[in-house]
N, C-alpha and C positions, 0 to 999 in steps of 0.2 A: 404518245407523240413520237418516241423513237421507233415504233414498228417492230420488227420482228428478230434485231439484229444480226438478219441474215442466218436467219433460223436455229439460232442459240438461245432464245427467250423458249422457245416452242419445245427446244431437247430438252432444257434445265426444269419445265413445268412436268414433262415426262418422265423425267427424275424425281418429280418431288420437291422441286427448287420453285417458289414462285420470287421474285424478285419485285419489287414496288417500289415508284419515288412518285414525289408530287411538289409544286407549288403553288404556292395560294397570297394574293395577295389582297389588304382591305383597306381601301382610301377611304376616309369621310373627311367633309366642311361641314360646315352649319355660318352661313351666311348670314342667318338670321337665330337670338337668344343666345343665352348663356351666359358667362361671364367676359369671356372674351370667342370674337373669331374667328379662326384655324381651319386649317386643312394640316391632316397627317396622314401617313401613310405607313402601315406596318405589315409585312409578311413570313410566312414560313416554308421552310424547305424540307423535307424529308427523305428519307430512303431508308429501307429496308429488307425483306426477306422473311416466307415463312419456308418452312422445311416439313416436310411430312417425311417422318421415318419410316411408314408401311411401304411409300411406294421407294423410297431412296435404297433402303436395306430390305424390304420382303419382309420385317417382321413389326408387328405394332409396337413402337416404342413411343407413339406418341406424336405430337409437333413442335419444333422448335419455331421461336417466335423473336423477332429482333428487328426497333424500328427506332432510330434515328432523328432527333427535330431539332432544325437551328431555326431561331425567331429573330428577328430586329426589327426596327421603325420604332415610331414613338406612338401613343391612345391619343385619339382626340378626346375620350373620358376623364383624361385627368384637364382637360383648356374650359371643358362646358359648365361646370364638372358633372359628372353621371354615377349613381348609385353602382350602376351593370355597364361593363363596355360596351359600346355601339360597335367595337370589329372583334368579329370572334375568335381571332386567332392571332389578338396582341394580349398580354400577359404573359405571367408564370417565366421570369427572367428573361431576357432578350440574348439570349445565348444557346449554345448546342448544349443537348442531353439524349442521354436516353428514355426513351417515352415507351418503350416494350421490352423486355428482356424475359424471356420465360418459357416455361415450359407446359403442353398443354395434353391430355390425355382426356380420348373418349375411351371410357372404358365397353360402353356400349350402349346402345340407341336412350338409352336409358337414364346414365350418367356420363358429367363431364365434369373434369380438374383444369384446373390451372394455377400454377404459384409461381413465384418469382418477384421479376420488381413490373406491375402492371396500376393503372389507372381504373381504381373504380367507374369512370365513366362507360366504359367498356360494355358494362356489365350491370348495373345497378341506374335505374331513374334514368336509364338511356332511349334514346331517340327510337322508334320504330322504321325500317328500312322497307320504304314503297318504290316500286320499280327500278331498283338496286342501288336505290340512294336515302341517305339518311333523309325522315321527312323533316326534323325539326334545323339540321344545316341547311334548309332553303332558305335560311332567314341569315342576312349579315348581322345582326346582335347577338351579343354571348348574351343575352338575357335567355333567349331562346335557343339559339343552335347547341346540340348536342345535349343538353337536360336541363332542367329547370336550372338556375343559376344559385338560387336561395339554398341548395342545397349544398354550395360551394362554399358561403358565406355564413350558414348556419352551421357548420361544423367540421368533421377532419376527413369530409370525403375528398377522395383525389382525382382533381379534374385534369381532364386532359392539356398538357404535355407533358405533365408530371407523372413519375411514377413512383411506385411505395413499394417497398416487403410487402406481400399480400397474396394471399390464393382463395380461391373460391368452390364451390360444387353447386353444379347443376342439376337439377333430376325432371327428366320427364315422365310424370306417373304412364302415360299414355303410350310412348314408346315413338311419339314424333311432337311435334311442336303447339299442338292444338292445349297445353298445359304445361305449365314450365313453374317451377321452385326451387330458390337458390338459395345461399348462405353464402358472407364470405367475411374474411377479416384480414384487416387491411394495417398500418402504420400509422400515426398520426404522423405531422412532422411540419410544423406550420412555416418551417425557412425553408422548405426543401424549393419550393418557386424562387428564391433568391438567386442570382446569377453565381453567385460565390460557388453555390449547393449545387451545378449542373451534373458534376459527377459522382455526388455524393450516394453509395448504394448501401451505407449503414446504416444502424440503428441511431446513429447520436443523435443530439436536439430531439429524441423520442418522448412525446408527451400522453401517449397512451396506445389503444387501439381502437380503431374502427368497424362495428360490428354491423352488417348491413343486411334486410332480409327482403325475397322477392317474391311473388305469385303473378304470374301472369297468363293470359287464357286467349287465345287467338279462336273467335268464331268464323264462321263463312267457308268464303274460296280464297282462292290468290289473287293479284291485283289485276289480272286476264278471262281466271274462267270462274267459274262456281258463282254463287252468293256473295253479293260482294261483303269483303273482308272487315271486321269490328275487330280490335285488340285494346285490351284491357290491364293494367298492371296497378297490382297499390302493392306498396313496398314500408319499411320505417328503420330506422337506425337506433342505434347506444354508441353512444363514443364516449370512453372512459376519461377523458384527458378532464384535466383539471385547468380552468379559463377565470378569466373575470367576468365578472356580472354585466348585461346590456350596460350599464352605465360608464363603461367605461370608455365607449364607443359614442359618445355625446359632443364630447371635443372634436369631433370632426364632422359637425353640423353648423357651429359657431365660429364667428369669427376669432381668431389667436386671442384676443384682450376680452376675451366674453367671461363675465365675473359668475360662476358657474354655482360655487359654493363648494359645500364640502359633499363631495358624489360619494352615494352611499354605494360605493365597490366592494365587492365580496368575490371573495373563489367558490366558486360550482362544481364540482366534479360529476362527470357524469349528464353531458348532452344527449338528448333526443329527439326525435321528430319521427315524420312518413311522410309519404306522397299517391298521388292518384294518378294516373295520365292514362287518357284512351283516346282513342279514334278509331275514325268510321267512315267508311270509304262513299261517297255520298250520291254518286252518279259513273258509270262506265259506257263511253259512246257504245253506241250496238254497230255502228260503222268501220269501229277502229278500235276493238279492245283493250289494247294499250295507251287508248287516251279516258282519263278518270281525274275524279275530284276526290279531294278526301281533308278532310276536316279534321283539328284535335284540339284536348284541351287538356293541362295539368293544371291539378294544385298542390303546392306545399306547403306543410306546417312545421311550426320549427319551436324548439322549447324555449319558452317565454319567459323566461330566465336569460337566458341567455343569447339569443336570436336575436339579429337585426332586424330580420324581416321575417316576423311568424307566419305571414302569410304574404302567398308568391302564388300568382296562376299566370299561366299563358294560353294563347290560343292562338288560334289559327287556320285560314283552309289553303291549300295545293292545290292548284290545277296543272295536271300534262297534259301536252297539247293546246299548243295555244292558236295559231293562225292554220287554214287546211296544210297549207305546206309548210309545216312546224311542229309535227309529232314529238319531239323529244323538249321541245320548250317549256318552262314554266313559269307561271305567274302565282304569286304569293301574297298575301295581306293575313298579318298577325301582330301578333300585340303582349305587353305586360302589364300586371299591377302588383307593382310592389308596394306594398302595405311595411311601414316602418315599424317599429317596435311601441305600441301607444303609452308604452311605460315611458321613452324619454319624451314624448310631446305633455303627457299628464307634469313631468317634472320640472319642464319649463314652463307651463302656466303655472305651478304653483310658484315658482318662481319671479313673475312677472305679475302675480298679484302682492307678494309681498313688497319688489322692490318697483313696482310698476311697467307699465304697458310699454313704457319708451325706453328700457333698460338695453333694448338691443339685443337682446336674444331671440334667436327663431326656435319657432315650433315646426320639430320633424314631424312628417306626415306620411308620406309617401312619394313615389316617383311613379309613374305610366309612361307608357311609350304604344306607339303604331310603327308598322313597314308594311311598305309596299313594296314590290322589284319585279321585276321581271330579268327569269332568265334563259338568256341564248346560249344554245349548244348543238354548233354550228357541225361538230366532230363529236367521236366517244369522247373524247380525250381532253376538249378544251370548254371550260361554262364560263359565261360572261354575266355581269349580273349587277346593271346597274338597278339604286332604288332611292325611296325616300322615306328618312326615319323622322317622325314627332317625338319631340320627349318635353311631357308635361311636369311642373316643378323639378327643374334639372335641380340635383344635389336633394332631393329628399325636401326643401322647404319652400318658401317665397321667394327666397334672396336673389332670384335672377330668374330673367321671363322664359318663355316655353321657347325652346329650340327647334328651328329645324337642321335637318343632318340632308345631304346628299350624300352618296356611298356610292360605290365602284368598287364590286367584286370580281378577282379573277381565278382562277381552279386549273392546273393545268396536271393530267397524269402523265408523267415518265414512260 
């Protein structure tokens, strides 16, 4: 949006300076369902800088990485209430932090480093990048945008705007990207999202580590020429930290005065799961190469112990290219199912048969959701993106009818 600063953006990138800011903001209502309804509005502001020291100094030292995020506005997930935020970029404290700080080495075509304070998201169960935008942020829900969400909720992975101690290695056996395998290990730190915690770059509140592992296989061509493009990743985690049992996570399904009984809580040490996610690029006009569909779908699993939601899929198809004179537009329809934990729905029926049906307790089950949007991008620089979200049994039970959500996304690059 600011150009070229009179050709000071253009020197600094010939240096090795790339400079970056961005804002993004996420309105929803729901007119209709829920418990009560609202309209909110929350957004985020960034800036940043990467640094390449080859081209800066002449010598490979690597790349310096440093990225900046202030959040505010209030969820409309906490008014409906919702399992997953419907705006993907309200959480994780409404305050400034740092969301990148780090250091990054290719050692060569082969292998890559990074450590520092960086965000699993990054890196691990993340989004696939089609026509130089993340495909799964097509979507205004954090259910979906940027990686499956269960995997934020099942354990000490660090979502973005958070960042953790953690470094990683990459290796391409192949020597370009048609095969990729990673490791990394990461911090636990379950306050670090807290506002207090925005500057927090230690170890304290450290409740273990995050051990994350990756395989992924890119078939075809690129989203322009070749065969069109399939990409494939399954991935699984260990996070050592020591947590309460699913049941402890029960109270916040029931009403405050819900006579619950005596929950059988236990400490677990030692969470795990995996995930799948691929897509497949499904049609590319022969008129206009850069206009293509492309389809995807993940699922995750999450240790049944301890896991709110052991099972989590999304889906989804993209289309660019929406109207002849609309090449860089897109339209989107995807979706979630969150599957609750069937340990506490089994624990409130048995519950409800000893003290009875009318006791008042609900049976968790699951939450789904749909979106639709359509989005305009009218500039590089600016996407507009209004949509409509359904979300079926809002809060995981019956206690309130199926919502709809209207959304207004806006994106703006610096």
């Amino acid at each position: 949006m600011t150009g070229d600063w009179g050709g000071l953006r253009t020197r600094l990138q010939n240096m090795g300076i790339t400079p970056q800011g961005h804002y993004l903001q996420d309105s929803a209502g729901n007119p209709v369902g829920g418990k009560t309804q609202a309209v909110r509005y929350a957004h985020e502001v960034g800036i940043g800088a990467d640094v390449n020291f080859a081209q800066l100094t002449g010598h490979n030292y690597g790349m310096f990485h440093v990225l900046l995020t202030e959040r505010a506005g209030l969820g409309i997930g906490q008014k409906i209430p919702t399992l997953n935020s419907p705006q993907q970029i309200f959480g994780s404290g409404e305050t400034i932090r740092f969301t990148r700080l780090s250091w990054e080495m290719q050692w060569s075509r082969y292998a890559d480093t990074e450590i520092g304070w960086i965000n699993t998201e990054n890196d691990f169960g993340q989004s696939t990048m089609h026509w130089g935008m993340s495909l799964y942020c097509q979507f205004e829900s954090n259910a979906i945008c940027g990686m499956p969400q269960a995997l934020a909720s099942n354990s000490g992975y660090g979502y973005y705007p958070t960042a953790h101690p953690g470094a990683f290695l990459k290796l391409y056996p192949f020597g370009d990207e048609r095969m990729l395998v990673s490791a990394g290990i990461y911090n636990v730190d379950p306050t670090i999202s807290n506002t207090g915690y925005a500057w927090k770059l230690g170890l304290h509140n450290s409740t273990g580590a995050y051990l994350p592992f990756q395989v992924g296989y890119h078939f075809g061509g690129t989203d322009s020429k070749g065969r069109l493009p399939t990409n494939v990743k399954f991935g699984g985690y260990w996070d050592t930290s020591e947590v309460n049992n699913v049941y402890a996570q029960l109270a916040g399904f029931e009403l405050s005065n819900a006579a619950l009984g005596n929950l059988p809580i236990e400490k677990v040490r030692g969470r795990y799961g995996g995930w799948f996610m691929a897509d497949q690029m499904l049609q590319r006009d022969k008129s206009d190469s850069s206009r293509s569909t492309v389809a995807f779908l993940s699922f995750t699993w999450g240790d049944p112990r301890t896991a709110i939601a052991p099972y989590f899929i999304t889906w989804g198809v993209v289309r660019k290219g929406t109207f002849w004179n609309r090449p860089n537009d897109t339209i989107s329809l995807g979706g979630k199912f969150n599957f609750v934990n069937p340990k506490l729905g089994a624990y409130v029926g048995a519950l409800q048969v000893q003290q009875g049906a009318d006791n008042g307790l609900l049976k968790p089950s699951g939450e789904h959701a749909g979106e639709l949007n359509y989005g305009w991008r009218p500039t590089q620089w600016l996407t507009v993106r209004p949509g409509l979200q359904y979300i079926w049994h809002p809060g995981g039970t019956n206690r309130y009818k199926n919502a709809l959500l209207l959304d207004f996304e806006t994106g703006v690059t610096f």
